[in-house]
C-alpha positions as CSV (number, residue, x, y, z in Angstrom):
1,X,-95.4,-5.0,-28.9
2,X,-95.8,-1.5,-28.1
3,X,-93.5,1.6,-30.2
4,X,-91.5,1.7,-26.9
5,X,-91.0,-1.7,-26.2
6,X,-89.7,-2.2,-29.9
7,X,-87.3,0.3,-29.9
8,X,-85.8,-0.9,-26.6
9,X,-85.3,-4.6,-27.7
10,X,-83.7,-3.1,-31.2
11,X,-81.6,-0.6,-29.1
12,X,-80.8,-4.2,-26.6
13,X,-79.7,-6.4,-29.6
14,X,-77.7,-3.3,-31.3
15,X,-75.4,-3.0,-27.9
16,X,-75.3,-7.2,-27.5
17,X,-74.0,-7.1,-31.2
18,X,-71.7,-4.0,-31.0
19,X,-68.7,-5.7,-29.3
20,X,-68.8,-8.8,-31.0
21,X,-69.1,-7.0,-34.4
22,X,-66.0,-4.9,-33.6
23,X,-63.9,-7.7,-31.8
24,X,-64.5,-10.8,-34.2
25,X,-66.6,-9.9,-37.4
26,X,-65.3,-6.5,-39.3
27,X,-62.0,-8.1,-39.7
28,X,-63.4,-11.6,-40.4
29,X,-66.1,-10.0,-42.5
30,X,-63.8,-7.6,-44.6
31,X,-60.8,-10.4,-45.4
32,X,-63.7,-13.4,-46.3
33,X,-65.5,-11.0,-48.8
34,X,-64.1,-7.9,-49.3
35,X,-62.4,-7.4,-52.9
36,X,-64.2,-10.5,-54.4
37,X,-65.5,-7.5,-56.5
38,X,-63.5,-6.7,-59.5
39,X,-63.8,-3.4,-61.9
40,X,-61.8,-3.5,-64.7
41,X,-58.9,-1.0,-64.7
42,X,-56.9,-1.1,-67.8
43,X,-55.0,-3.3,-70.0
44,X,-50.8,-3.8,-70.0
45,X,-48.4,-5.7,-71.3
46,X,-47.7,-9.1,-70.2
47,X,-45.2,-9.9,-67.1
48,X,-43.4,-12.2,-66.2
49,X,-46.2,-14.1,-62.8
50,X,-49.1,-12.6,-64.7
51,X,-52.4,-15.5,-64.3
52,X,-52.7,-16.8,-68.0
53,X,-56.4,-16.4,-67.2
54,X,-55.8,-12.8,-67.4
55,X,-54.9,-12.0,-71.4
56,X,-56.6,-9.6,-72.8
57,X,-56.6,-11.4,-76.3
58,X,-58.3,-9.4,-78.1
59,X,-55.8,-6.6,-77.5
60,X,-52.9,-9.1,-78.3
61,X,-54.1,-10.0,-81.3
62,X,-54.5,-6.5,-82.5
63,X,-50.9,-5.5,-81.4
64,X,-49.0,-8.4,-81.7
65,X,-48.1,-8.8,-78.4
66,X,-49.0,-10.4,-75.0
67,X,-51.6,-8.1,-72.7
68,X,-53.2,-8.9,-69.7
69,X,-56.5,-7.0,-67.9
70,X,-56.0,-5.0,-64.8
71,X,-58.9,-5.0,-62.2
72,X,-59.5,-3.2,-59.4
73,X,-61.0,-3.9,-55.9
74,X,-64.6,-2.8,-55.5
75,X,-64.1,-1.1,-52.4
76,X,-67.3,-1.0,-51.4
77,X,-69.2,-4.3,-50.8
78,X,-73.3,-4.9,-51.3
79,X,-74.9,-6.8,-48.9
80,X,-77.9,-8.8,-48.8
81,X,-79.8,-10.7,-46.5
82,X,-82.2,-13.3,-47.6
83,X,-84.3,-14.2,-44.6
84,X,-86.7,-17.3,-44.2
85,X,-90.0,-15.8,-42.6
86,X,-91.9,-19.0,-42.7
87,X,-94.0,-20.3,-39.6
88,X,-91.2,-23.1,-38.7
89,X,-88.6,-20.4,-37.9
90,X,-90.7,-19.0,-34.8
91,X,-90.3,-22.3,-33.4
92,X,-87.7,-22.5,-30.3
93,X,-87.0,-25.0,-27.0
94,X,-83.8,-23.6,-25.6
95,X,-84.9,-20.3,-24.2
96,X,-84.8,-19.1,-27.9
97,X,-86.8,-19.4,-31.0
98,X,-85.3,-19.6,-34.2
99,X,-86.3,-16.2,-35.5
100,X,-84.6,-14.5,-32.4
101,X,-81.6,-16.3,-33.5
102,X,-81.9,-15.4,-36.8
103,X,-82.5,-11.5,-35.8
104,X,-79.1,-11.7,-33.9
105,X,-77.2,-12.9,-37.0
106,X,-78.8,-10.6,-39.1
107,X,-78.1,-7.7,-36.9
108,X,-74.1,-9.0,-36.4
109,X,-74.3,-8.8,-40.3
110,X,-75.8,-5.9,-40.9
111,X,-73.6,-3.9,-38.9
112,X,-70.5,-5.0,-39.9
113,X,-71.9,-3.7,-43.0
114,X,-72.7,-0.4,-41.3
115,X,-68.7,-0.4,-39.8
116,X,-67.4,-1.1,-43.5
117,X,-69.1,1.7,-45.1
118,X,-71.2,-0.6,-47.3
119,X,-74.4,-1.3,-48.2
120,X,-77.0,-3.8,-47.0
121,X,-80.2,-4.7,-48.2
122,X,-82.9,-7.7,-47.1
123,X,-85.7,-10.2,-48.8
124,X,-88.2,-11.4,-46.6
125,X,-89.5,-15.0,-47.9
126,X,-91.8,-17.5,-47.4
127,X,-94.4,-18.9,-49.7
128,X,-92.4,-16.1,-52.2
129,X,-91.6,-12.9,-51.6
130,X,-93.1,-10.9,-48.6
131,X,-90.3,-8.2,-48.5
132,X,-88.0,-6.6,-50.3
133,X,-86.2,-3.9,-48.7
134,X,-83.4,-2.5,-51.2
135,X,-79.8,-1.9,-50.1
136,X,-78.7,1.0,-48.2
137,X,-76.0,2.7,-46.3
138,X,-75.8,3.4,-42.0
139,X,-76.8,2.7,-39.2
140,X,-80.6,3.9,-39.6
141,X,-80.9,1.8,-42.2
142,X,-79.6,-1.5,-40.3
143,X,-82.1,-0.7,-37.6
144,X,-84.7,-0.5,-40.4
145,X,-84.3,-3.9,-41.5
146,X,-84.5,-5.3,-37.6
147,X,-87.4,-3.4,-36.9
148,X,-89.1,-5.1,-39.9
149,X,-87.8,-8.1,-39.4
150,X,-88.8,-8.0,-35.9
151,X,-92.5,-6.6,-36.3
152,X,-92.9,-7.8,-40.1
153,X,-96.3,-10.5,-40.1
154,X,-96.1,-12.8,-43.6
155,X,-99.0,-13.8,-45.4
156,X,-98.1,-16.9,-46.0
157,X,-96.7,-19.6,-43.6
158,X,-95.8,-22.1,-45.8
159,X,-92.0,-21.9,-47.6
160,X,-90.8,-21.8,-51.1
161,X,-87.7,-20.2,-51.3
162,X,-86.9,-21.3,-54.8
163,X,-89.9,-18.3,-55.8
164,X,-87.7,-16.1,-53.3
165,X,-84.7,-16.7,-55.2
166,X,-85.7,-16.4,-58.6
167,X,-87.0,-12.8,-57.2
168,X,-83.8,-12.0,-55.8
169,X,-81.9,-12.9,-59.1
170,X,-84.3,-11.1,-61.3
171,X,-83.6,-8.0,-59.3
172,X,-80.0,-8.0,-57.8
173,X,-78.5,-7.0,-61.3
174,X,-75.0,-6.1,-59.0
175,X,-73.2,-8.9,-57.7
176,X,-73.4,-8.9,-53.7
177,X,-72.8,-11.2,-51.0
178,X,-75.3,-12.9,-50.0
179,X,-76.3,-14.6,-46.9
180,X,-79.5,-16.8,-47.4
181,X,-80.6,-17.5,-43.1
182,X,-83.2,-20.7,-43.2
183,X,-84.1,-23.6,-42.2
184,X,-83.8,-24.7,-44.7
185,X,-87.3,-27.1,-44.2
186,X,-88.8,-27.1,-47.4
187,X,-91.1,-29.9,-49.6
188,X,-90.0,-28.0,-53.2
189,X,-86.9,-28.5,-54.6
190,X,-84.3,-25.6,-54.4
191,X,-81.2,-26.7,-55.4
192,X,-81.0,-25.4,-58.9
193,X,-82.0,-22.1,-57.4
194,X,-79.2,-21.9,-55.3
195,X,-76.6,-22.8,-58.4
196,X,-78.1,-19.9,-60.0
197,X,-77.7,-17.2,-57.1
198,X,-74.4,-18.5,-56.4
199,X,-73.5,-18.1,-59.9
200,X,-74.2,-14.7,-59.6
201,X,-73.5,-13.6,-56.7
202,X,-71.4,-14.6,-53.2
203,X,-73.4,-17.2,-51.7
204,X,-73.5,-18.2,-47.9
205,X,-76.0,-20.2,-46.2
206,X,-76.6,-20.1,-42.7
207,X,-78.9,-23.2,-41.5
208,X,-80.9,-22.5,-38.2
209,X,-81.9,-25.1,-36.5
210,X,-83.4,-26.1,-32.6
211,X,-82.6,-29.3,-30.6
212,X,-86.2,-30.9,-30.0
213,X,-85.8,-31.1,-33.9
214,X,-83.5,-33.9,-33.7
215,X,-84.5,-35.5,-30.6
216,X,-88.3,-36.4,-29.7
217,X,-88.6,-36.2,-25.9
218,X,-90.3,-39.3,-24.4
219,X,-92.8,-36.8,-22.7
220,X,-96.3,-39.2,-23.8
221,X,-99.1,-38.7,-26.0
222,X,-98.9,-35.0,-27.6
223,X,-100.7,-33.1,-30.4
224,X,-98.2,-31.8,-32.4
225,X,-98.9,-28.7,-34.9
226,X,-97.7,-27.9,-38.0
227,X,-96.3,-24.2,-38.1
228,X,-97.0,-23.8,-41.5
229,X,-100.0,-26.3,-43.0
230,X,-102.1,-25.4,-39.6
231,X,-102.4,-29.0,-39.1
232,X,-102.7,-31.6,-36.2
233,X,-101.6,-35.4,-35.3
234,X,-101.8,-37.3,-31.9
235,X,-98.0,-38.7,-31.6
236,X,-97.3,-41.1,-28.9
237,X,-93.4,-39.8,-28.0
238,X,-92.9,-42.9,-25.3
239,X,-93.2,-44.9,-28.4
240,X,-89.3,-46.3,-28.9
241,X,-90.3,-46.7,-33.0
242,X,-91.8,-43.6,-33.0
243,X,-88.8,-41.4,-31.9
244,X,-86.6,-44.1,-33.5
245,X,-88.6,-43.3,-36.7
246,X,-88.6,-39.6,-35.9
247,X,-84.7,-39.3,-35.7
248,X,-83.8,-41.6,-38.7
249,X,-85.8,-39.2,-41.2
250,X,-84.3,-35.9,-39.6
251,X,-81.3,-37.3,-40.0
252,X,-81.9,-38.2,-43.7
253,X,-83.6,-34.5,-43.8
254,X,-80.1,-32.8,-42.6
255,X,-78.0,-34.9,-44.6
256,X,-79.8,-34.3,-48.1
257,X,-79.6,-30.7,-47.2
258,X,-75.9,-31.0,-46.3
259,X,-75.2,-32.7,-49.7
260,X,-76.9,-30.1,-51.4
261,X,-74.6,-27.6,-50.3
262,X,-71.6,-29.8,-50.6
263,X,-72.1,-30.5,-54.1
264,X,-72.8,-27.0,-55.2
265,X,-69.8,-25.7,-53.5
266,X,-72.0,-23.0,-51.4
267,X,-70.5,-22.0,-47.8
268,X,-72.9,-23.6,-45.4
269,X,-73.0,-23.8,-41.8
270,X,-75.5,-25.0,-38.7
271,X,-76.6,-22.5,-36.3
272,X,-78.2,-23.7,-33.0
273,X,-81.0,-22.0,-30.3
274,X,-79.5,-21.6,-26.9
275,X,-75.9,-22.1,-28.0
276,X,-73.0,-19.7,-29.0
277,X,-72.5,-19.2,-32.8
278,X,-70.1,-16.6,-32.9
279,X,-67.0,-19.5,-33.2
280,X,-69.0,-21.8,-35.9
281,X,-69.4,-18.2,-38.0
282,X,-65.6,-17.3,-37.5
283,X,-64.5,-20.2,-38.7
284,X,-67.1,-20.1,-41.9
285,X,-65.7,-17.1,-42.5
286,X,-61.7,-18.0,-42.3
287,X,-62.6,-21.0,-45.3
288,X,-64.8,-18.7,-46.6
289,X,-61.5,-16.9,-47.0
290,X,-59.2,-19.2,-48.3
């Protein structure tokens, strides 16, 4: 992709994305994470409505009375996105690969960020980290982070994203939101990663995923390719065990991974090739919310 042809797709997904960040997500965005943040202030005396999770008891002890902390909103929000680079994500069947998708959310988040004055900041991962770009402010910078998302080649094709996680940890001393976009297809275990991050920071994961990944077409004999080993197998798909076979694991694939967010109490929702997901990532937003 030629310097020209580049800047016209970024300039193409920046005017798709304008609208809908200005109609739906700046208000969405700003009520689900904005003040989540909290500088302490000062210290008062106890009222009447005040959270008991709010005493200062230090300071009562000292002066024999009840006090309670003040905090502050942190009025400006840091934003990161964690992006799965890994060879499954340029996979696609519905007039869309997954990466294309995943550029279009990334650009809806990055410039609500731009149109809320804060920061935002991305990790490229796959096998570990590929790319860290660190947080920054406008609209230059949002276009950054496309562009390299859009023209960035891994070295690895293979996914890990515990290693990307314990990077992002390690250097995200401030607490952000983050939004982790994956597919979340990985053989290592990355639960206890994600307990960590969402320890320390605001944790949403947003699942990509493509039809033909839950269906096997009955379309014969095919070779089928692995994205990321660089491997082959013959599969007969007119074979009714085989696609029966085929669906029963994803299915035990997408629930495990669904579990894994519901037990660790991390915002989670399923983003699909070819179809809207503007409504699925209001409504994550409103619980998100609550």
């Amino acid at each position: 992709m030629t310097t020209a042809e580049l800047l016209k797709k970024i300039r193409r997904i920046e005017i798709q994305t304008k609208s809908l960040t200005k109609q739906f997500f700046s208000g969405q965005y700003h009520s689900s994470f904005k003040g989540r943040g909290m500088t302490f202030s000062e210290v008062r005396e106890y009222q009447i409505g005040d959270e008991v999770r709010t005493i200062d008891w230090n300071v009562t002890a000292r002066f024999n009375d009840t006090y309670v902390k003040v905090f502050e909103e942190e009025r400006e929000l840091l934003v990161m996105l964690v992006v799965d680079i890994s060879g499954s994500i340029d996979f696609g069947t519905q007039q869309q690969t997954k990466k294309e998708l995943a550029l279009e959310v990334m650009a809806i988040l990055a410039f609500s960020a731009v149109e809320n004055n804060d920061k935002v900041g991305a990790l490229f991962i796959a096998d570990g980290v590929e790319k860290f770009i660190a947080p920054g402010k406008g609209r230059k910078h949002a276009l950054y982070i496309l562009r390299e998302f859009i023209e960035f080649t891994p070295k690895s094709r293979e996914t890990h994203l515990a290693k990307g996680l314990e990077f992002f940890v390690n250097s995200m001393k401030r607490r952000s939101t983050c939004f982790i976009i994956s597919d979340f297809l990985d053989n290592h275990p990355f639960n206890q990663s994600l307990l960590v991050v969402n320890k320390k920071h605001d944790l949403v994961a947003l699942q990509i995923t493509d039809y033909a990944e839950d269906h096997l077409p009955d379309i014969g004999i095919v070779q089928w390719i692995n994205a990321e080993s660089n491997t082959y197998e013959w599969v007969n798909t007119s074979d009714k065990n085989t696609r029966a076979l085929f669906e029963r694991k994803r299915k035990e694939q997408k629930e495990k991974i669904n579990d894994t967010f519901k037990k660790s109490g991390i915002a989670h929702a399923v983003l699909q090739t070819g179809q809207d997901f503007v409504p699925t990532m209001i409504q994550l937003f409103k619980r998100h919310a609550k």
